[in-house]
C-alpha positions in Angstrom: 77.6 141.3 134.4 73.4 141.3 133.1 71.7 138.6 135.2 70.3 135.8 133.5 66.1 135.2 133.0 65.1 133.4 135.7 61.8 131.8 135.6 59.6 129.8 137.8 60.7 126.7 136.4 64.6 127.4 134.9 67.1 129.6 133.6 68.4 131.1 130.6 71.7 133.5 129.8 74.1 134.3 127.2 77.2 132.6 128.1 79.8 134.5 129.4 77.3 137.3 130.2 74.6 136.9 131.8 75.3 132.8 132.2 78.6 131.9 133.4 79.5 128.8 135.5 79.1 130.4 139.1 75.9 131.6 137.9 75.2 127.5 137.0 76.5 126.6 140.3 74.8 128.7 142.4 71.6 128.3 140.8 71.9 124.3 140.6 73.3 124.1 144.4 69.7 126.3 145.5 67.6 123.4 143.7 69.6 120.4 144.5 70.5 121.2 148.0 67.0 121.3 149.1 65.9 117.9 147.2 65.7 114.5 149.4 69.3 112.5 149.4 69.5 110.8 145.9 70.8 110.9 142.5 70.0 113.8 140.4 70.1 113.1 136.5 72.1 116.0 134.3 71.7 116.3 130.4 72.4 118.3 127.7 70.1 119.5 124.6 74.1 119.8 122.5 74.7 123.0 122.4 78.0 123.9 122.2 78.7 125.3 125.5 76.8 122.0 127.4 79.8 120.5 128.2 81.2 123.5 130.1 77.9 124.1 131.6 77.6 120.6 132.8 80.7 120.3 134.4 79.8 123.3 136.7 76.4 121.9 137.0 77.8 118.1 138.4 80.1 120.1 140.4 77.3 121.7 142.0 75.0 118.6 142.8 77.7 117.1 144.6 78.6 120.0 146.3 75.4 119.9 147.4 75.6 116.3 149.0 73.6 114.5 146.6 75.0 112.4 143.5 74.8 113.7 139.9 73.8 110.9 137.2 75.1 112.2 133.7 73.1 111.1 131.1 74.7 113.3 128.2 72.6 114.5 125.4 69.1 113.9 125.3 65.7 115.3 125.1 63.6 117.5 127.4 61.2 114.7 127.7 63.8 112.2 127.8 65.0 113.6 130.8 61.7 113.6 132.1 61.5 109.7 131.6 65.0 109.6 133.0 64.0 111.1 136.2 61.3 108.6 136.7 62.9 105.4 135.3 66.6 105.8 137.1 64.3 106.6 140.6 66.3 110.2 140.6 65.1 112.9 143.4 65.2 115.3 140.8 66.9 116.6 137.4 68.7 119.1 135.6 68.5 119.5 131.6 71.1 122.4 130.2 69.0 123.8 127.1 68.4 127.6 126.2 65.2 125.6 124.2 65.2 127.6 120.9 66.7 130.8 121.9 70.0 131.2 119.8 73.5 129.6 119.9 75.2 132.1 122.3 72.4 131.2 124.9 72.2 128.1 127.2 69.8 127.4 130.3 68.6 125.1 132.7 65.4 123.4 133.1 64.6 121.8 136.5 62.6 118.6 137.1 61.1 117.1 140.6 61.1 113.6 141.4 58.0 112.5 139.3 59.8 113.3 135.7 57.5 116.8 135.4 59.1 120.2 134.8 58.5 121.7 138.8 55.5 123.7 139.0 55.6 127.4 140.0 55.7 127.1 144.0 59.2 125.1 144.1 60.2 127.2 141.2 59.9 130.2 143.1 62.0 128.7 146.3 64.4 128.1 144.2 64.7 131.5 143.0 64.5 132.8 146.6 67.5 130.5 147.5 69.4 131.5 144.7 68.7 135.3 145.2 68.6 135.6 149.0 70.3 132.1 150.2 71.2 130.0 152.0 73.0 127.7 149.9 73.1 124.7 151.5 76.8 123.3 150.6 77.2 119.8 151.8 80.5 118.8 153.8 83.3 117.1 152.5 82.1 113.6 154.0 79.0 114.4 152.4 80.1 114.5 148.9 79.8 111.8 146.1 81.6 111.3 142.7 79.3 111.4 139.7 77.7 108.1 137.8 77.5 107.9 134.1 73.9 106.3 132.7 75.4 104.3 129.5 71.5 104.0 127.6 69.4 107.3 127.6 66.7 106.2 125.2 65.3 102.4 125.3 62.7 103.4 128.7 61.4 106.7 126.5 61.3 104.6 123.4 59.2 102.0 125.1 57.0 104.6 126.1 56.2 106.3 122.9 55.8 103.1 121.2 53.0 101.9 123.5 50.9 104.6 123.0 50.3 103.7 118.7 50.1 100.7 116.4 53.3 100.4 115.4 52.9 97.2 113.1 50.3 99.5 111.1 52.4 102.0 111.0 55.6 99.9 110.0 53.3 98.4 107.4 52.9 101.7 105.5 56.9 102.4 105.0 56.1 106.3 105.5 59.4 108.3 104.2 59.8 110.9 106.6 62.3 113.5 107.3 63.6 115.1 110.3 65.3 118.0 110.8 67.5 118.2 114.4 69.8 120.8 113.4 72.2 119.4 115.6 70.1 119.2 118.6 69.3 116.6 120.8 66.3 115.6 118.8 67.8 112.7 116.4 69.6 110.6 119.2 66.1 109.1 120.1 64.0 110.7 116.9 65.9 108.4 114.5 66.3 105.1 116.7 61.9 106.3 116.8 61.5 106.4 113.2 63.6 103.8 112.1 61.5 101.6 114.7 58.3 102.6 113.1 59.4 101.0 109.8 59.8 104.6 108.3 62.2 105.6 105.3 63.7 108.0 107.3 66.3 111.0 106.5 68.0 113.1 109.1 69.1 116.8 108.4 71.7 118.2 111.5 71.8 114.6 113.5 75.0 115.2 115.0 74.3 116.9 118.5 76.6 119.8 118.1 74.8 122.7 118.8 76.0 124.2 115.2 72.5 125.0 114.0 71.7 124.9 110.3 69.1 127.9 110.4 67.8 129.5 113.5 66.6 127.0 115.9 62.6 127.9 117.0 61.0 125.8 114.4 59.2 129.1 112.6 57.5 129.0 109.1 60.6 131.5 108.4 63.4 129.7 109.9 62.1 126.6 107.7 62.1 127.8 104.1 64.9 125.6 103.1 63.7 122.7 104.8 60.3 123.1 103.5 61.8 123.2 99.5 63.8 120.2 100.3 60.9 118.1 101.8 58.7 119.3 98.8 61.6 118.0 96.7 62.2 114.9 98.4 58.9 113.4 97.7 58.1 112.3 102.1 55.3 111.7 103.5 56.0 114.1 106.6 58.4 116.3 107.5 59.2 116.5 111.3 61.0 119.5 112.8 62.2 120.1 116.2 63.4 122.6 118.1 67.3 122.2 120.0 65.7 120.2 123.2 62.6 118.4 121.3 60.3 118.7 123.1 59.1 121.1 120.5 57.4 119.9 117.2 56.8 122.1 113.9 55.5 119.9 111.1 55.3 120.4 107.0 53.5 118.2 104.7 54.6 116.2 101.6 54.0 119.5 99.1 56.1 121.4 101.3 53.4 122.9 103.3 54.1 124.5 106.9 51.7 123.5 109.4 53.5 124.2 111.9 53.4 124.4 116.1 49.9 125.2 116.1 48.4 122.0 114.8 51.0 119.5 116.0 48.5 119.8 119.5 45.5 119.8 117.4 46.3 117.0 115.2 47.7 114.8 117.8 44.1 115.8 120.1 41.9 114.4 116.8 43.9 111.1 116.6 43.3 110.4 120.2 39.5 111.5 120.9 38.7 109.5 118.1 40.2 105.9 120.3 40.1 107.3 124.0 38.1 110.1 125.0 38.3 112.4 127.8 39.1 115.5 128.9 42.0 117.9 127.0 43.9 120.7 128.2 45.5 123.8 126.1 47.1 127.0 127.7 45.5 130.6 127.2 47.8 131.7 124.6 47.0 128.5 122.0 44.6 128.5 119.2 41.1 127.7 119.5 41.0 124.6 117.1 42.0 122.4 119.8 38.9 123.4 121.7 36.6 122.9 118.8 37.6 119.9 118.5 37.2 118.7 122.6 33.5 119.9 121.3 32.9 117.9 118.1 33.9 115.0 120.7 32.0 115.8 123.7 34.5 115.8 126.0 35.8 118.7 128.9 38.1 121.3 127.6 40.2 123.1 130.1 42.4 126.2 129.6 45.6 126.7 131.9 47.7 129.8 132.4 50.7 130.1 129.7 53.8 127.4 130.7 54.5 124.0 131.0 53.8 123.4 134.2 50.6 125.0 134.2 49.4 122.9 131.6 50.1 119.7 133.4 49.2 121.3 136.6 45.5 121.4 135.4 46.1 118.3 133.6 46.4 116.5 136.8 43.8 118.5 138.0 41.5 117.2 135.5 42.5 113.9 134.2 43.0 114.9 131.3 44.0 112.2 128.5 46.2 114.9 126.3 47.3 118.5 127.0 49.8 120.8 125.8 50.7 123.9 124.1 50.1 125.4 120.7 54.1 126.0 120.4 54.6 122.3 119.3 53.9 120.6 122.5 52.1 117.6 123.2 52.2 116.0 126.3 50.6 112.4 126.7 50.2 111.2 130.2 51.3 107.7 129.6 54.5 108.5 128.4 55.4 111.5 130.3 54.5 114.6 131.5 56.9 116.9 129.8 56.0 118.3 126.0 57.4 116.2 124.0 58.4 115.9 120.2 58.2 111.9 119.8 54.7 111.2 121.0 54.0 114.2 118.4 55.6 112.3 115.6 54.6 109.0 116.5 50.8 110.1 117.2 50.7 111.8 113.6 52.5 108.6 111.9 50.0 106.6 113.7 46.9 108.8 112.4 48.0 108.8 109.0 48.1 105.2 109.1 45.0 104.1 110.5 43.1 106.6 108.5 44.8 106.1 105.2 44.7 109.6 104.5 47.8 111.8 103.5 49.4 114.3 106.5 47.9 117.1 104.1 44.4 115.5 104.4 44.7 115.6 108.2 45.6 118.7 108.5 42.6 119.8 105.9 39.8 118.1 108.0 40.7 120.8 110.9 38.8 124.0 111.9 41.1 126.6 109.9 42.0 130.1 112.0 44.6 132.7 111.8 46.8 134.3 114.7 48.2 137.9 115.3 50.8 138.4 117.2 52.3 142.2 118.0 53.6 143.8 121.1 53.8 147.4 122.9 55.3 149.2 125.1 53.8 149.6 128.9 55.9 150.6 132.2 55.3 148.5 134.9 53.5 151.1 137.0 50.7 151.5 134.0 50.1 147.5 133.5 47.3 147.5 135.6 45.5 150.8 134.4 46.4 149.8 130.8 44.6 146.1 131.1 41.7 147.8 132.9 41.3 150.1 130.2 41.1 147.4 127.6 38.8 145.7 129.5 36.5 148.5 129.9 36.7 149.0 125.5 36.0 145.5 125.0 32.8 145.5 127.2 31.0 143.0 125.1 33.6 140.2 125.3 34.2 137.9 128.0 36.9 138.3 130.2 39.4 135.9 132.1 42.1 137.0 133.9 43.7 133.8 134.9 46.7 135.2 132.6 46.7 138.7 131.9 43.6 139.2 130.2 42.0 137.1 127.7 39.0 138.7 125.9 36.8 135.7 123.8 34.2 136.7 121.8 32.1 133.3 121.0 29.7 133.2 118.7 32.7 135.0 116.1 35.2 132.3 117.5 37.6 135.2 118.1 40.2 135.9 120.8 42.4 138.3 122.2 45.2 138.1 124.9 47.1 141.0 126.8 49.9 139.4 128.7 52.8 141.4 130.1 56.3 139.7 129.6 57.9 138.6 132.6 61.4 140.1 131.9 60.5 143.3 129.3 58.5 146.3 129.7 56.3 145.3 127.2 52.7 143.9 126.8 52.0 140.7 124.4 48.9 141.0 122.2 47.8 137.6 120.7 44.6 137.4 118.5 42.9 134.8 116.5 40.0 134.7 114.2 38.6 132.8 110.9 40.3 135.1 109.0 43.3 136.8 109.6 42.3 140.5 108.8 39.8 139.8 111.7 43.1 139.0 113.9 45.0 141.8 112.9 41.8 144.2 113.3 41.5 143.2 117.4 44.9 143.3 118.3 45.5 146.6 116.4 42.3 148.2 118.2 43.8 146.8 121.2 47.2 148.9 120.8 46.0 151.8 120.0 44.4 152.0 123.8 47.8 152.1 125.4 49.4 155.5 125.8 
């Protein structure tokens, strides 16, 4: 049996391998058991396997004394607003995110409706790894409760945040692609609220994915012809859990993960400014743009958590990650697909200009993306020398090392993975032969 990849924040495994209902258990009853008497809310991104996995996951909130509230399917972020709203001590969501069907996982949220940050992640994993498990006793134990409505508290939310009679006035046509995640059971209810024409590819939440589920320009090809075809406005896509948002333009145009962030960060600095945080590991244009507004930019270490760790930090009106997530304070501090969608909508609408013309309007760059091989033992002699090579950039190791060259608006990351022995090279530049230039020079430093 291969162990699953823990992280500091969840867990992810191929069923029957690596994830198997004990390993749920176990990993649940280490969280749970340590959390403050209470209900803790279970849902389900609709994979396939969900179900299984949540009946072993209920089994072990209970088993450790506290009560499990089962929401079914629903969002990431959704559970997020869950948490908060139904006054849980904590939450689990069962989502393998976009890895592929044969994988599920388990995301862990504290009281205050955030992913945990690294600290109580890694207690977890201690208590998981080492014990004790802290199994209630039988007079201890409490049957499960059933939450009938998932979505009107997180649809309240999003709405708030944008003019929705504007929008509704405009009668976008939009369509959204779920592949049979959890993203249509509130994405449609959304749109449909927003006065938008709205047609939904994979709404069922049944975990049978169309095309492969991380919202890639590859993965998309069919979706992109048919939202070129279909004459919309926007295409929306999400990933399994949705909190996750790729987009593609009326003329069938991938945008992307990259400038969901930024084009959600223009909309808002031009109402509310303030400061904006993005992780290491995003593009730049979200930074140029914290500039053309005068307002603090921050950069976090890579994850979730991070992010909204140094969101908190620094009040920050709008964070997230350049892998489709946008994470607005006021709704909830989880990356999340709808505040995406309804920020762009919104945008469009009180601009008057097409998603296209948006998207135009932004700082244009291209990113690399390659790997190599390094052994543990030569990670820190390998970054050193790449250092050293690079003299005339400046350096940051808050996450790996990140080498940023200014006044050429160029980057380069070297991150190791956290569960290969491999290292991550990331560049971006104007152009992309400029991208692919820096992060080959990069490789061929490491024996």
């Amino acid at each position: 049996m291969s162990e699953p990849i823990i992280s500091v924040s969840g867990l992810r495994g191929v069923i029957g391998e690596s994830l198997t209902p004990a390993v749920a258990a176990r990993y649940v009853a280490a969280f749970a058991g340590a959390l403050p008497e209470g209900k803790v809310l279970v849902t389900r991104d609709g994979r396939a396997t969900g179900p299984m996995i949540a009946d072993a996951v209920r089994a072990a909130i209970a088993a450790a004394g506290r009560t499990p509230l089962d929401a079914g399917v629903a969002s990431t972020p959704t559970a997020g607003v869950l948490v908060r709203s139904e006054g849980c001590v904590g939450g689990v969501q069962i989502s393998a995110s976009h890895n592929p069907a044969e994988y599920n996982g388990l995301k862990l949220f504290g009281g205050d409706g955030r992913i945990i940050p690294a600290p109580c992640g890694e207690e977890v994993k201690q208590r998981y790894f080492d014990g004790p498990i802290p199994w209630a006793t039988h007079d201890k134990i409490t049957a499960a409760e059933t939450l009938a409505d998932s979505t009107s508290e997180h649809l309240r939310l999003v709405l708030a945040i944008v003019d929705v009679e504007l929008i509704r006035a405009k009668r976008f046509k939009v369509l959204l692609d779920a592949n049979h995640g959890s993203g249509a059971v509130l994405g449609k209810p959304l749109l449909e609220a927003l006065g938008c024409d709205v047609t939904v590819f994979g709404a069922a939440p049944t975990g049978l994915f169309v095309h492969p589920p991380e919202p890639t320009e590859t993965n998309l090809t069919l979706v992109a012809e048919q939202g070129a075809q279909g004459g919309y406005d926007a295409v929306f896509c999400q990933d399994p859990d949705a909190d996750r948002l790729a987009i593609i333009d009326g003329a069938g145009r991938y945008l992307g993960e990259e400038l969901t962030l930024a084009l959600c960060v223009e909309h808002l600095l031009r109402q509310t400014p303030g400061p904006i945080v993005s992780n290491c590991s995003s593009s730049r244009v979200t930074q140029d743009l914290a500039e053309k507004h005068g307002v603090p930019f921050h950069r976090s270490a890579v994850g979730e958590a991070n992010v909204v760790d140094a969101m908190l930090a620094c009040g920050a009106v709008l964070g997230g990650e350049g892998a489709g997530g946008v994470i607005h304070p006021q709704v909830v501090l989880v990356r999340d697909s709808f505040v995406g969608m309804a920020m762009v909508l919104d945008a469009m609408a009180s601009r008057g200009l097409s998603l296209a013309q948006l998207a135009d309007e932004l700082p244009a760059y291209a990113i690399h993306k390659t790997k190599a091989t390094v052994a543990p033992a030569q990670l820190a002699a390998t970054i050193a020398k790449i250092e050293k090579h690079f003299a005339d950039a400046e350096g940051d190791k808050m996450d790996g090392l990140r080498l940023d060259w200014p006044a050429e608006k160029k980057w380069l990351l070297v991150r190791a993975s956290n569960t290969e022995p491999i290292v991550r090279l990331i560049a971006e530049a104007p152009d992309k032969a400029a991208a692919v230039a820096v992060c080959e020079e990069a490789a061929a430093l490491i024996d």
